[in-house]
Residue, then its C-alpha position, 0 to 999 in steps of 0.5 A: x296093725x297092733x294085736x293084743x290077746x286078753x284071757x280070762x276064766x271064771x268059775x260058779x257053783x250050782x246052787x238049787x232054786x237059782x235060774x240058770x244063765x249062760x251066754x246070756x240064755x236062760x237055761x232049762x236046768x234043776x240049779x242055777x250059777x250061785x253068785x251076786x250077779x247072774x252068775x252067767x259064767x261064760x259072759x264073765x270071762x269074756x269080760x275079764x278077757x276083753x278088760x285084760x286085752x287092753x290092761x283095763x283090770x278085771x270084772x271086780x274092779x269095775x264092779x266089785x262082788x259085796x255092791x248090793x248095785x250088781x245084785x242079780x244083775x244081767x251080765x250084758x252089763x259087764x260086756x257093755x262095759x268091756x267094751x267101752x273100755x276096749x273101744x276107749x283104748x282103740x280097740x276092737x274085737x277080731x275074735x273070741x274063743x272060749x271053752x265051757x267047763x261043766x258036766x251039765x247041762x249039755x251046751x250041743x244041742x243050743x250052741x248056735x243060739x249062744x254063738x248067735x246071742x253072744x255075737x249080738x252082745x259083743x256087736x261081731x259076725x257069728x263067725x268070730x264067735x267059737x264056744x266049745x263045751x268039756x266035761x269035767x271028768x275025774x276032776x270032781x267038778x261036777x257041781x261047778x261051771x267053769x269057762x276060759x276065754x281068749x280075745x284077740x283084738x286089734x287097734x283101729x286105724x285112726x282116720x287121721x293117718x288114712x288121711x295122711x296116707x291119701x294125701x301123699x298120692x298125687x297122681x292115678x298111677x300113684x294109687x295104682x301102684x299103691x293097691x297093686x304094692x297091697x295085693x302083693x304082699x296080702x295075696x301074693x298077686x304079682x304085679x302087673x307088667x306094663x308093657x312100653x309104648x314102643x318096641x325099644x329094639x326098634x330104636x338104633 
């Protein structure tokens, strides 16, 4: 099976009387991301991540920043468009991991919801979702929200060769033989010792 690993990064300056959204939430918070969209820092490296695993460009390319279109426009466009791309390419998503950069607010306490909107965007289990939070100390960052995303994804088996495969298998035994070759390799099952039908000692 084909993987490909995509990173990306992205970073907005707090700015006053801007509504905060990260991960796709709104955010209880005094400044918002400054940018021509929605500034949802998080949604964009996932973006540029998912874009560069399957070499597809990044977010500018598809949307660049001066198109008064993208102006405050909701960062689940972008995803959507990712993965077009990635599904396009036969791809899909096995897991994405990122890392939020920013001295407030505090990601903990809703954590869980981001995990759980952020999967519901993507279309995967909760569980292929990590988002962990820093603060940027002694880096004089204290006014800008950074994030770093990596996605790993993997090449859909093409229904075409699933076909081939079974159409190679004759017999049950076959298939057996097949499914116990399977679980040897992934599990380390040993395979099953099939005992003859006759003592062979007997035989003179």
């Amino acid at each position: 099976m084909e993987t490909r690993i995509g990173f990306g990064w992205d970073s907005h300056a707090f700015k006053p009387g801007v509504p905060l959204r990260i991960g796709g939430l709104a955010l209880e918070h005094p400044e918002g991301l400054a940018g021509h969209s929605d500034g949802d820092v998080l949604l964009h490296a996932i973006t540029d991540a998912l874009l560069g695993s399957v070499a597809a460009g990044d977010i500018g390319s598809f949307f660049p920043p001066g198109d008064p279109r993208w102006k405050d426009a909701d960062s689940s466009i972008f995803i959507n468009l990712a993965l077009e791309e990635l599904h396009n390419a036969g791809f899909r998503i096995v897991n994405i991991d990122t890392t939020l950069v920013l001295a407030a607010p505090r990601i903990s306490p809703i954590v869980e919801e981001m995990r759980s909107r952020v999967s519901d965007l993507l279309t995967i289990g909760m569980d292929q979702v990590s988002i962990k939070a820093k603060t940027p100390e002694g880096m004089n960052l204290d006014h800008v929200a950074q994030c770093h995303a990596v996605a790993l994804v993997e090449r859909v088996v093409d229904p075409e060769d699933m076909k081939s495969m079974s159409a190679v298998i004759e017999t049950q035994s076959q298939l057996e033989d097949v499914v116990e070759d399977l679980l040897s390799s992934v599990h380390g099952v040993p395979k099953k010792r099939i005992a003859p039908a006759y003592d062979t000692e007997d035989i003179t």
